[in-house]
N, C-alpha and C positions, 0 to 999 in steps of 0.2 A: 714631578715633585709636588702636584698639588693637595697632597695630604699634609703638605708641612707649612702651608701659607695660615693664613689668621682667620677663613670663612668661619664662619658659624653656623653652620647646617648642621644638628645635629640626627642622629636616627634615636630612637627610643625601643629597645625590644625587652623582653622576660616575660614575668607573670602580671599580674592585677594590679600590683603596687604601682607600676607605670602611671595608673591613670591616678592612684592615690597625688603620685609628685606633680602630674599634671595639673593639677586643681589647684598647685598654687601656681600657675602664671596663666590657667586660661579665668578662674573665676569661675566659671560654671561652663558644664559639659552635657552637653545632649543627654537626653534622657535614656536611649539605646546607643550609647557614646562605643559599645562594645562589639557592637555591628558595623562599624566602620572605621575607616580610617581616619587619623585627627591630625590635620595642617594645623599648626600654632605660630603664631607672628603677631610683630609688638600692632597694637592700636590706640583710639584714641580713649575707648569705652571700658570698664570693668572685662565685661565679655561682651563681641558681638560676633553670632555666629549665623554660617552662612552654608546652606547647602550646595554639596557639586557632584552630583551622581555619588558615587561611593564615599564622597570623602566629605568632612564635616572640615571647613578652614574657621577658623575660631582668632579673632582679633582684640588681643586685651590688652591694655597699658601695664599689665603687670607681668608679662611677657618682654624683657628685657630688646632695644632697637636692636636691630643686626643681627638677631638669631630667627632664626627657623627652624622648629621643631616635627619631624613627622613622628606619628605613633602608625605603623601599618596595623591593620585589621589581622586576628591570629590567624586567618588562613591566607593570608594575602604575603608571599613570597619574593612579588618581583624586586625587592631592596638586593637581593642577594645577586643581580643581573646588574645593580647599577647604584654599588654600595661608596663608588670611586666617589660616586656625587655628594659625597659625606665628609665632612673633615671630624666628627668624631661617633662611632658607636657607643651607647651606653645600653647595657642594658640592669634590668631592676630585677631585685629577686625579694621575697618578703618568706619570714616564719612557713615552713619550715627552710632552712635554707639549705644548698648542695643538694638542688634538684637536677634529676636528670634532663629536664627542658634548658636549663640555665646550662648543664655542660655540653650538650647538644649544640647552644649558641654559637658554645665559645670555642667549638671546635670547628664550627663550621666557618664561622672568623678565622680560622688559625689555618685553614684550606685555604682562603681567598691569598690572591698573588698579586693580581696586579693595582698597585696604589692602596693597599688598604689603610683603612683608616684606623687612628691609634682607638682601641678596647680600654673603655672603665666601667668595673661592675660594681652597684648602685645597694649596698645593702641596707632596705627600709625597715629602719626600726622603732618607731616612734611608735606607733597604735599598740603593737604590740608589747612594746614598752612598758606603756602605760597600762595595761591591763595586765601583768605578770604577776605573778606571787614568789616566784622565784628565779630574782633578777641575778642570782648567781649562775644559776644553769644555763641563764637566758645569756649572761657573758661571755659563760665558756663555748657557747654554740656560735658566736660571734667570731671571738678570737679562732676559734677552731675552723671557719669558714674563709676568715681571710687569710690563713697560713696556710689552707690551701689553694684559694686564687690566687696568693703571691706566690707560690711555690711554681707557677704554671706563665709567670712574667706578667701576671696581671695588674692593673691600676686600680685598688679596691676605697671605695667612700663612703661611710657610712652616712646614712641622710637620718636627722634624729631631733633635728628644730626647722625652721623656715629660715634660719642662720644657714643652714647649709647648702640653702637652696643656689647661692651665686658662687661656691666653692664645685656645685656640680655643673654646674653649666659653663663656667670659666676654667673648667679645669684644663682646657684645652692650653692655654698657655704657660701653665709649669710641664705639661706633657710635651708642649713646643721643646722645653728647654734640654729635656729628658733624652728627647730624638735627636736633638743638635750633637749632644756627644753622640750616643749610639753612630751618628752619622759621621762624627768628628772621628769617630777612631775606624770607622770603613774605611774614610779617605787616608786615612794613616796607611793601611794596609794596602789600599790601592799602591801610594807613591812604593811603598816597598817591593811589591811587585813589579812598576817601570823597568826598576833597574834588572830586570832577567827581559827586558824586551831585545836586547842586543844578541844574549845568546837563543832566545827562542828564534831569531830572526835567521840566525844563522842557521840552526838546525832548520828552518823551513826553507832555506836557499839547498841544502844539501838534500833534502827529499824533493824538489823542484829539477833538481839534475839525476839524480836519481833511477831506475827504470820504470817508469810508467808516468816520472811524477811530468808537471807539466813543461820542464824544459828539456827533458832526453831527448837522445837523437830518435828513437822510436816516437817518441808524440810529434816534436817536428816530421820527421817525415808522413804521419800520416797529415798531419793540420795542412803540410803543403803536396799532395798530393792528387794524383785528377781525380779520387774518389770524392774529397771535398767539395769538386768543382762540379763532380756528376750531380751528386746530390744536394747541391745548395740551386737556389732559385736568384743566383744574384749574376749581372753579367760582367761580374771581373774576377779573376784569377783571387787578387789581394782582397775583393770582399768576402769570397767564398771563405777563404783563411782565416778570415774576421770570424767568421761566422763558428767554427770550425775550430778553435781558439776556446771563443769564450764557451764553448760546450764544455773543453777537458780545464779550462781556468776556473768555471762556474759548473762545475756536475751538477745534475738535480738528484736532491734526496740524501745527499753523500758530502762529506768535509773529511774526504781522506788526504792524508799529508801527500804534499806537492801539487797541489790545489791553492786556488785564493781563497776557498770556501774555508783551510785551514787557516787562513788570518782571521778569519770572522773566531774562531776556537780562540787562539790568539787574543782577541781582544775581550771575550768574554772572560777568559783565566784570569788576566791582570784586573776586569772590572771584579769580579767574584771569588778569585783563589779557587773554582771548580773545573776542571778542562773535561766534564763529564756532562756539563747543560744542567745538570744538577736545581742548582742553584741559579735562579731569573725573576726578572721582572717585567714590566711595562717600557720602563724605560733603560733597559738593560737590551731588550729584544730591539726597543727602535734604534736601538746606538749600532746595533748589528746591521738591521737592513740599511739604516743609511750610512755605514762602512760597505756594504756590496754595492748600493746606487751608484757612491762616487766612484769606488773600484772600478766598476762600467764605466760610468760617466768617460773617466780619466782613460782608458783603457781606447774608446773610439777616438780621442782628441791625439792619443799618439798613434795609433795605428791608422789615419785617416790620411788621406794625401800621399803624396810621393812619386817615384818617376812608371811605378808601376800599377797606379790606381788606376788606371784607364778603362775602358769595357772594352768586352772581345765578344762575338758571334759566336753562336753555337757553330756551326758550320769550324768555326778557329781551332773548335778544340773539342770536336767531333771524336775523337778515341784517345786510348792511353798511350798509340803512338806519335799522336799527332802533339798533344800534351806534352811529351816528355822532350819534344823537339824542338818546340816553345821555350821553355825551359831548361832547359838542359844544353841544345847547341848552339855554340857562341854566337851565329849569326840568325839565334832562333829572336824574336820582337822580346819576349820573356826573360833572357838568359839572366841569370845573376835574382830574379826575383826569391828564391828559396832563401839564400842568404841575407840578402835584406831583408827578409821578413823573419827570419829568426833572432839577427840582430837587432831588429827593432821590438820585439815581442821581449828578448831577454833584457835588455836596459830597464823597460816597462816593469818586468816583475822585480828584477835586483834591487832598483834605483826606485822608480815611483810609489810601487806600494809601500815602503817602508813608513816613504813622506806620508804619503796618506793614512795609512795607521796612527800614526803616530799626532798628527793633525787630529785626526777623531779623538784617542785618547785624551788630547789636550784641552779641546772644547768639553767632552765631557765632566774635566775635573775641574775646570772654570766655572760650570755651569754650578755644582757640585758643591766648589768653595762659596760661592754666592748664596746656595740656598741658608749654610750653617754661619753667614756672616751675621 
């Protein structure tokens, strides 16, 4: 959620006017200020600026404490790899306005997914202003510009004295307040989803018994069978089953129901209302993988130990007959092992994951009410 804290890093993109608003908090800007990039941050001096390979850092007292300003160079792209590091994009557009560079921007903002930061377009109207002869037309090209960035959910600000200059730079905190609801009424919808976790729970216990899913008697018998044991590299009966388990519990590639992979579905539906993947983020995907870590995690703590975790010799269990005598007849060292391990594997899925689920879902929305508190 670090797009929604109070940093002040801002990024700067559009056309030329950028550097126009720029020159009021550096003071003065490089002479080919337009061949490179421009670091701006508060100082003690009008401007004092300082070469650094590609990029000019530029320190003025009129450069408000606590912000940082980058302007990238027009060919210098890598902000778009590492825009997270931003808590707000603005970009500038000047006369004429509803350029295709400016919808370009803001579509390309509107692609980024993980953590983006909130968009306010910057429309400079001052010079041009000033120089018009006809400030009627010049109006209607204004109004007609931001009816259509707000048509597209955008945060539009006209900069048009040096009065405006700390309404764009701090606008970050009525936009703070803007994403509180926006956020306030997600977590609305979250809690209203909770409540179908009962019957989604159920439907995933009835595909878990199901044919294929991971509690039938066909998946048990293959999880406890000597093919497991042929092909696992472990020397116990009950680790090879472990092993052997979390293949049909955790498929690779696949969240088909009767699977845990299907809780992870589960837990993204009630974060998102999408059970299509649809719809993610950053911190939507880390809520998932560390729903599978503990699923694991919790998965060896019950299946570990017992009267049948012992190691056996290859020579023990040398063929499918020898195997099945282990196991299978009363006076074999094995006997009764299938059944406890299916009863210990089935409590596991009925009973633990639900806790666990349920556990993630809850930390998440704590996490969640704290960010809009």
């Amino acid at each position: 959620m670090k797009n929604f804290s109070l940093e002040n890093k801002l990024l700067f993109l559009g056309d030329k006017s950028r550097f126009i608003f720029s020159k009021n908090l550096a003071g003065n800007l490089p002479t080919d200020y337009e061949n490179f990039s421009l670091l701006l941050e508060h100082g003690e001096t009008i401007s004092q600026i300082q070469k650094r390979e590609e990029l000019f850092l530029i320190a003025s007292f009129k450069t408000p404490p606590g912000i940082k300003i980058l302007l990238p160079k027009a060919e210098d792209d890598s902000w778009k790899e590492n825009y997270d590091n931003f808590s707000r994009i603005i970009i500038f557009e000047e006369f004429p306005l509803g350029k295709d560079s400016t919808q370009q921007l803001i579509e390309t903002w509107q692609r980024l997914t993980r953590n983006r930061p909130p968009l306010t377009i910057v429309v400079m109207d001052l010079l041009h202003r000033q120089g018009s002869t006809d400030l009627d037309r010049l109006d209607d090209a204004v109004i007609e510009a931001k009816k259509n960035y707000e048509s597209q959910g955008l945060d539009v600000i006209f900069f048009r004295s040096a009065a405006d200059v700390i309404n764009v730079l701090y606008r970050h905190e009525s936009l703070l307040q803007k994403y509180k609801k926006l956020l306030s009424h997600e977590l609305e919808e979250i809690y209203g989803r909770m409540y179908e976790l009962d019957f989604l729970y159920e439907d995933f216990l009835f595909d878990c018994d199901d044919t294929g899913g991971c509690l039938s008697l066909s998946t048990m018998n293959k999880i406890c069978s000597f093919d497991s044991v042929k092909f696992s590299n472990k020397n116990s009966f009950w680790e090879a089953y472990n092993e052997a388990a979390l293949k049909k519990l955790f498929p690779a590639n696949t969240s088909s129901a009767g699977t845990l992979n299907y809780l992870v579905e589960i837990c993204g539906y009630i974060l998102t209302g999408d059970f299509d993947g649809k719809i993610s983020s950053q911190r939507i995907e880390q809520t998932k993988l560390y729903l599978i870590r503990v699923l694991k995690a919790k998965f060896s703590e019950r299946m570990s130990g017992g009267k049948f975790s012992g190691g056996i010799s290859s020579y023990e269990a040398r063929d499918v007959v020898t195997y099945k005598k282990l196991t299978s007849d009363r006076s074999g060292r094995f006997y009764g092992i299938n059944a406890e391990y299916s009863q210990r594997l089935r409590k596991f899925v009925m009973e633990d994951t639900k806790k666990i689920l349920q556990s993630t879902l809850d930390d998440y929305i704590k996490n969640f009410e704290r960010v809009i508190q």
